[in-house]
N, C-alpha and C positions, 0 to 999 in steps of 0.2 A: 458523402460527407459523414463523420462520425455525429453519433450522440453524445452527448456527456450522461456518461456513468455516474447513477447514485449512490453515496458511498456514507457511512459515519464514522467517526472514529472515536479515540480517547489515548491520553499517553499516562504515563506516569515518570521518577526522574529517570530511570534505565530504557525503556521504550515506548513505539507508539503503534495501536493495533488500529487497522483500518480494515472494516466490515465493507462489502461491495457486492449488492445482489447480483448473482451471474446472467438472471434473466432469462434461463432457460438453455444456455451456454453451456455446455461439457470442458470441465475443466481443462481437458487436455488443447481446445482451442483458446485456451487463455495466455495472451503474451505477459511476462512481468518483467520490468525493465527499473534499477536501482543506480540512482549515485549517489551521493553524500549529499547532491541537491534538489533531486528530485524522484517523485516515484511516478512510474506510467504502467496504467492496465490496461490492455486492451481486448474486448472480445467482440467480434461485431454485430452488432455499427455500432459499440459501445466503445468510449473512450474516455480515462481518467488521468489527468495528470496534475499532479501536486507539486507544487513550489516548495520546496523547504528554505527558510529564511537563514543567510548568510551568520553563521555565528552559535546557528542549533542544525550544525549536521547530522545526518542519519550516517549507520556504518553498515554499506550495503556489502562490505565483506565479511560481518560478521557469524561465526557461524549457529550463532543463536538465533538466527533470522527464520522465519519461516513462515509457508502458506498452505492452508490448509483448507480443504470445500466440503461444507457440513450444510445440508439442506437446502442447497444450491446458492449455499451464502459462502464469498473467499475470503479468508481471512487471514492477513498479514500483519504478522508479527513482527519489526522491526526495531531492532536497535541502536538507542543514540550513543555519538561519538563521549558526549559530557554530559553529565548530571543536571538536566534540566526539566521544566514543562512550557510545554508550548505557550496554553493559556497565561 
């Protein structure tokens, strides 16, 4: 059974970056999985998945998107469909 992954984030109105300690996990075993409604990380037994609310999509084809693993912290950068913030 997975863990829940801890994770932070912060947006602004163009996207939203979400920090995810890898836990000692090698990038390369990390899954990333995008839709317009939802983000899922998994590295095991660690499992993150986010809701994104109907009306503030994310645009997981964007090609501004991107994840990057700096001191065994992943961090994705994602951006929204419309000019919003979450908060």
């Amino acid at each position: 059974m997975p863990v829940n992954a801890a994770y932070s984030w912060e947006d602004d109105l163009e996207s939203v970056i979400i920090q995810i300690p890898l836990k000692g996990s090698p990038p390369s075993k990390v899954d990333i999985f995008l839709t317009s409604v939802l983000v899922k990380v998994y590295f095991s037994p660690y499992l993150l998945l986010l809701d994104i609310a109907i009306g503030k999509e994310i645009d997981p084809l964007n090609g501004h998107n991107s994840a990057t693993t700096i001191g065994g912290v992943l961090k994705l950068v994602i951006q929204k469909q419309e000019g919003y913030r979450f908060r």
